[in-house]
KEBAMI-501050 format. One record per residue (C-alpha): x, z, y; residue in one letter. Coordinates in steps of 0.2 Angstrom, whole numbers, padded with zeros to 4 digits, always signed. Example, Ala and Ser with C-alpha at 12.3 -4.5 7.8 and 13.67 -1.06 7.14 Angstrom:
2
+0062+0039-0022A/+0068+0036-0005S/
This chain:
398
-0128+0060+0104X/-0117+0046+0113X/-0106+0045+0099X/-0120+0043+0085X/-0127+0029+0095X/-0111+0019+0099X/-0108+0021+0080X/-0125+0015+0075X/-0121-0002+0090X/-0106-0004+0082X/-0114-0005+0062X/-0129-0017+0069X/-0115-0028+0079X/-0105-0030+0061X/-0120-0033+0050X/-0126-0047+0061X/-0109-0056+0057X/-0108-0066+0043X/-0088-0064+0038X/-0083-0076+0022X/-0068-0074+0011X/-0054-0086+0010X/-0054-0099-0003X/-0045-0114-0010X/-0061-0127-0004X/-0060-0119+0012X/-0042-0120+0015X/-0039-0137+0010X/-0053-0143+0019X/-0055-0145+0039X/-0067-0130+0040X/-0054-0115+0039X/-0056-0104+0054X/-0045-0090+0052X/-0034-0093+0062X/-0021-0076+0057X/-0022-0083+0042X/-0013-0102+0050X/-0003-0089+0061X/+0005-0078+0044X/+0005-0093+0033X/+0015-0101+0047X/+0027-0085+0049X/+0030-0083+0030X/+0033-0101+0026X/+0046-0104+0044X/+0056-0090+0034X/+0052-0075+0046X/+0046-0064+0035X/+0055-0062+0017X/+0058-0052+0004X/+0072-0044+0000X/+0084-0031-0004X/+0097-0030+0008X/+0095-0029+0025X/+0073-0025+0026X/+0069-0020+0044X/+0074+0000+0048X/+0056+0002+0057X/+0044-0003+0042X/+0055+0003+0024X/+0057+0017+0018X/+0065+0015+0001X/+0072+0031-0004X/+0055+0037-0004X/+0047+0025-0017X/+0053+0020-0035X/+0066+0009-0043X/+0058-0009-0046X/+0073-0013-0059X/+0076-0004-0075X/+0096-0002-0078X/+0097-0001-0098X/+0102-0020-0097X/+0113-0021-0086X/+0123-0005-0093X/+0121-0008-0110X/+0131-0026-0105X/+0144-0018-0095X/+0147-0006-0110X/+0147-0021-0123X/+0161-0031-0112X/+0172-0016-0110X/+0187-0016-0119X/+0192+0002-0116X/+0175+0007-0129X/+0181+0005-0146X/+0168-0007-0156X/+0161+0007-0167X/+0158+0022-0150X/+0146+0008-0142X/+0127+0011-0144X/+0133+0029-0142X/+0141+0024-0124X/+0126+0015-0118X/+0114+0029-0121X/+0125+0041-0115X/+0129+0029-0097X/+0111+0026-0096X/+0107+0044-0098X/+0120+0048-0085X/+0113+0037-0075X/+0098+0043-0076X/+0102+0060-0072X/+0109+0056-0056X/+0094+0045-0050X/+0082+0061-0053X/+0094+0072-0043X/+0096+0057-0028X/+0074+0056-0030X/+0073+0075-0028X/+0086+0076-0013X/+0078+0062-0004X/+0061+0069-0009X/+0066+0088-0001X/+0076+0079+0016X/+0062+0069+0020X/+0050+0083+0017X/+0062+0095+0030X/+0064+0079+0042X/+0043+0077+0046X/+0042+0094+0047X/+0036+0095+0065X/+0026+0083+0062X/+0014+0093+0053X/+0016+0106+0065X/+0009+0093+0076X/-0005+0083+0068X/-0009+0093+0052X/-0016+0081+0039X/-0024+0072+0053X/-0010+0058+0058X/-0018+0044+0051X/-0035+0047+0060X/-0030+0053+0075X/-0017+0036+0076X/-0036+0027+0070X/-0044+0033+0087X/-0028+0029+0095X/-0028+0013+0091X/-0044+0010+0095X/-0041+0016+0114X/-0027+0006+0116X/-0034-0010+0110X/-0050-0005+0124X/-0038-0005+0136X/-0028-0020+0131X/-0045-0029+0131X/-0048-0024+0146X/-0033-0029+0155X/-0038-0045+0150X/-0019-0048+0141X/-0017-0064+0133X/-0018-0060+0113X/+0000-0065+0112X/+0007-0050+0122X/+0008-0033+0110X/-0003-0021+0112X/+0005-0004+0117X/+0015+0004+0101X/+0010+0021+0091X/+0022+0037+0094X/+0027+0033+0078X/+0035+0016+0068X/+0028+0012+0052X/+0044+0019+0041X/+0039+0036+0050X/+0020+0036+0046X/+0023+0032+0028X/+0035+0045+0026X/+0024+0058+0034X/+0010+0051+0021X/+0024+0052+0006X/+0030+0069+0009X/+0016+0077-0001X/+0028+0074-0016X/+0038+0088-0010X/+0026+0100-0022X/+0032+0093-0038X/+0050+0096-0036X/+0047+0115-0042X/+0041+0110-0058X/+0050+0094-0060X/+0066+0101-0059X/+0063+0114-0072X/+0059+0099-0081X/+0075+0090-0078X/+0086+0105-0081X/+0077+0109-0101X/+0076+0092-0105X/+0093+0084-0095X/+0093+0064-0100X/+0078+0066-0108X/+0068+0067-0094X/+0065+0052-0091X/+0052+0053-0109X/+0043+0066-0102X/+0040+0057-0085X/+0037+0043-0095X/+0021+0050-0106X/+0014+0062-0090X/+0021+0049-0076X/+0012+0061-0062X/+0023+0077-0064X/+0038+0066-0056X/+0040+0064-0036X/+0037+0046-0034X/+0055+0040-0029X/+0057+0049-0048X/+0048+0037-0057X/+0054+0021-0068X/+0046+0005-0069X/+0039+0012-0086X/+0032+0026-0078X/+0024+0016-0062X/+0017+0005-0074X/+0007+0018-0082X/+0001+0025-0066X/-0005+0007-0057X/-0012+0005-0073X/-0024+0020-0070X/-0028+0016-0053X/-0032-0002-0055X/-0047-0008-0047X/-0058-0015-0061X/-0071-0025-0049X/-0057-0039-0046X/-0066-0054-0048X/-0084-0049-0049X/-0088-0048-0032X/-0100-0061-0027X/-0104-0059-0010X/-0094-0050+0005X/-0100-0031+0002X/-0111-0024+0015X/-0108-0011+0026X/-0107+0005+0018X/-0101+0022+0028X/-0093+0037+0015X/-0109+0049+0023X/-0124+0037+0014X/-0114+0034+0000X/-0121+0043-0017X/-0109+0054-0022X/-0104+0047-0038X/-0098+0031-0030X/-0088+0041-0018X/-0080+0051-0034X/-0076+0035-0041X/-0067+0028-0027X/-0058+0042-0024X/-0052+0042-0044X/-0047+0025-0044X/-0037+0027-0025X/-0020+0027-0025X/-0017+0033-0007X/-0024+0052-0011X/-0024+0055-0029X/-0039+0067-0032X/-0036+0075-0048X/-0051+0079-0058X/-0052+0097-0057X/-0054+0095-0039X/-0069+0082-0039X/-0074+0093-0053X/-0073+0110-0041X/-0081+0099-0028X/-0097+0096-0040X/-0099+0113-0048X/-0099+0119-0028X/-0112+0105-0022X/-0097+0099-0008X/-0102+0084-0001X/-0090+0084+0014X/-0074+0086+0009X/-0074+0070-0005X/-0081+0059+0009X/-0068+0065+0019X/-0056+0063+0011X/-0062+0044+0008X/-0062+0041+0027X/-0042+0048+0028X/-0040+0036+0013X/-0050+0020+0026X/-0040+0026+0042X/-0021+0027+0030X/-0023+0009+0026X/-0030+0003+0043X/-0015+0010+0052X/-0003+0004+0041X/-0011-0013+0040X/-0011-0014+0061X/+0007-0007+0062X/+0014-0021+0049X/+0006-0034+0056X/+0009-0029+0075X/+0026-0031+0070X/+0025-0048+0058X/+0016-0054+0075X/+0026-0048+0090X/+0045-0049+0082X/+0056-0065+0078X/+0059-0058+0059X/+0051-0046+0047X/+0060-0041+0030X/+0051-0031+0018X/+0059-0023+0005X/+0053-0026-0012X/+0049-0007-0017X/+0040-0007-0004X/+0029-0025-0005X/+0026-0015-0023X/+0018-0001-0013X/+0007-0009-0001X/-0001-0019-0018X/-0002-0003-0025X/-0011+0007-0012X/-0023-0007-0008X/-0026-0012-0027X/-0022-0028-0025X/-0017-0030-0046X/-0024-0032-0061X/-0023-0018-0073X/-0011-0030-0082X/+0001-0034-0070X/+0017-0027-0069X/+0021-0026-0052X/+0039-0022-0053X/+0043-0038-0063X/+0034-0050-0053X/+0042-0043-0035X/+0058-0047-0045X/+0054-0064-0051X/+0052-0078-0035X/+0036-0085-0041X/+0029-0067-0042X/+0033-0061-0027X/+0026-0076-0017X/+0010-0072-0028X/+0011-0055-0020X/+0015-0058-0003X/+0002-0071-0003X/-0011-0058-0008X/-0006-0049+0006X/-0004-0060+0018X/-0024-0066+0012X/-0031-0047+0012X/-0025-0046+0029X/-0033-0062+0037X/-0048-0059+0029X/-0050-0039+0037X/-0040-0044+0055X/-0045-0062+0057X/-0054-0062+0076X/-0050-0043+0081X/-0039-0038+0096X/-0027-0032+0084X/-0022-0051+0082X/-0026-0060+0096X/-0046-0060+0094X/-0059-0051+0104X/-0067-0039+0092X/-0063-0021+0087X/-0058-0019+0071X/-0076-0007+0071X/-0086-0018+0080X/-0081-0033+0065X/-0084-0022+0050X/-0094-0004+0057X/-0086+0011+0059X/-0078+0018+0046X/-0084+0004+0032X/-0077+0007+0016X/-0085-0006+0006X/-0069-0018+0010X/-0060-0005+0010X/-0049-0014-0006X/-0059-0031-0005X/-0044-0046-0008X/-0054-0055+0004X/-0052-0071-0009X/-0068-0078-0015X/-0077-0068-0028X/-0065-0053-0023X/-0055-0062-0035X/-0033-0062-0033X/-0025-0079-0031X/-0010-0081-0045X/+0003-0094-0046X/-0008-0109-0050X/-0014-0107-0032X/+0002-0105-0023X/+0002-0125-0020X/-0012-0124-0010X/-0007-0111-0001X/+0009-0119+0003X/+0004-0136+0008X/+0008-0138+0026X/
């Protein structure tokens, strides 16, 4: 009873506030009041949080668990061409067969990584179950109570999570472990041509399997199409007064659990209507956790280095794309990865702005409502629109 009516406070207290998205008129003129915003903007552009390959903070990547950004075939096929050992005519038949070999070992480092980390959180599940991410939600939760009432000045961090980020994504990712059976029977009929069948079914590979082929296939399926057509800040909206078809297509589009359709269709022909809204609520508490633990350390720590597979993935599970993007070649080009980070760095003003998780006074429940899933991929740019490389001046101006 206590709880229904502390939830049903905290849903009035939200609604009441009106929250507006960023926007270029807003940030160039003197009315901006997002004040993480200034404070990441500040942080990205002093050169404390970068991109790049070498050298990305221990505590927040976890590389060997997601995909190659970088197809090799070019870079092969141009070590094959200029060496002189290959005679003229045994070329094309050398690059295949480097870029095969290759391949081959990439699949075989994807699975071993895949079955190490899957052994290396095992406790973990013995632990938490498939409940880590909302029982760190509630954590968090107490924690920033207590901070707030302490009465700490927002600079000071608020106490940590058992876990760093790197360790809560892997628990997340180990999942994959459940395709290697049938993956590696794949890889042992088909040898260097497995990476044609992962690239026609991309989903039967473990992720840190896949090519930038493949991942393109699969971000292209899960793109959110309602980029750009939203004209107002959506309402509140809990996953239990939800219709249920809204809640199924959420959950087909999401990229954090991939429901497959026999399941939502099991979930149907049995009239569930707990487990899909369930399951959308793990899907709301993943993406808080991992937004608080990223930006507690971007906030508290001198310098943050994300690795570029994994700015790719936090795109990718909060839909932040267009269906025509490819991810992979614009984390590798400058201009594009700005353009990436930038939307990140704005789809996190826009949901933290004002909350005890940066500085502010508000719970990230009492801001939005328990469990709101109707921001749950909102950019937080006007319109629910993406910025692209024509806004990157305004962004930048300081």
């Amino acid at each position: 009873m206590i709880r229904g009516g502390f939830s049903y406070i905290i849903r009035c207290h939200s609604t009441s506030q009106s929250v507006s998205p960023l926007s270029a008129s807003s940030l160039s003129g003197s009315l901006n009041s997002n004040l993480l915003f200034d404070k990441l903007k500040d942080t990205y552009l002093s050169g404390k949080l970068v991109v790049k390959h070498e050298d990305s903070t221990i505590s927040l990547n976890s590389t060997s668990s997601l995909p190659m950004t970088q197809f090799p075939k070019d870079e092969i096929f141009i070590q094959v061409s200029q060496d002189e050992k290959v005679g003229f005519w045994r070329k094309p038949l050398v690059k295949w067969f480097r870029l095969g070999v290759y391949m081959v070992k990439y699949y075989k480092k994807g699975l071993k990584s895949t079955y190490q980390l899957a052994k290396d959180t095992k406790p973990l599940v013995r632990q938490y179950g498939d409940k880590m991410a909302t029982e760190f939600c509630k954590l968090v939760e107490f924690r920033e109570i207590a901070h707030k009432l302490k009465e700490r000045p927002g600079s000071e961090p608020i106490e940590s999570l058992p876990l760093n980020r790197r360790q809560f994504v892997e628990f997340h990712r180990r999942k994959e472990v459940w395709k290697i059976p049938l993956f590696f029977i794949l890889a042992l009929v088909f040898e260097e041509f497995t990476a044609v069948i992962c690239y026609l079914w991309p989903k039967v590979a473990p992720h840190n399997c896949l090519t930038p082929g493949a991942f393109a296939k699969i971000t292209k399926s899960h793109a959110n199409y309602e980029v750009g057509k939203i004209v107002q800040v959506p309402p509140y909206k809990s996953p239990y007064i939800m219709q249920t078809n809204e809640v199924y297509d959420i959950l087909k589009s999401s990229s954090v659990e991939q429901t497959p359709k026999w399941k939502l269709g099991l979930y149907r022909l049995v009239n569930n209507k707990v487990l899909p809204r369930e399951t959308l609520v793990k899907i709301h508490h993943y993406l808080f956790v991992d937004d608080w633990l990223l930006l507690q350390h971007i906030l508290h720590n001198e310098y943050t280095a994300l690795a570029p597979a994994e700015l790719v993935d936090c795109i990718r599970v909060r839909q932040l794309y267009r269906s025509e993007e490819d991810l992979n070649a614009m984390v590798n080009d400058v201009q594009g990865q700005s353009v990436l980070l930038w939307r990140l760095i704005i789809y996190w003003a826009f949901r933290f702005d004002k909350t005890i998780t940066c500085g502010g006074n508000s719970l990230f429940a009492e801001r939005w409502g328990v469990n709101n899933v109707s921001i749950l991929n909102y950019s937080g740019w006007e319109n629910g629109d993406l910025i692209g490389s024509n806004d990157l001046p305004i962004l930048e101006f300081r």
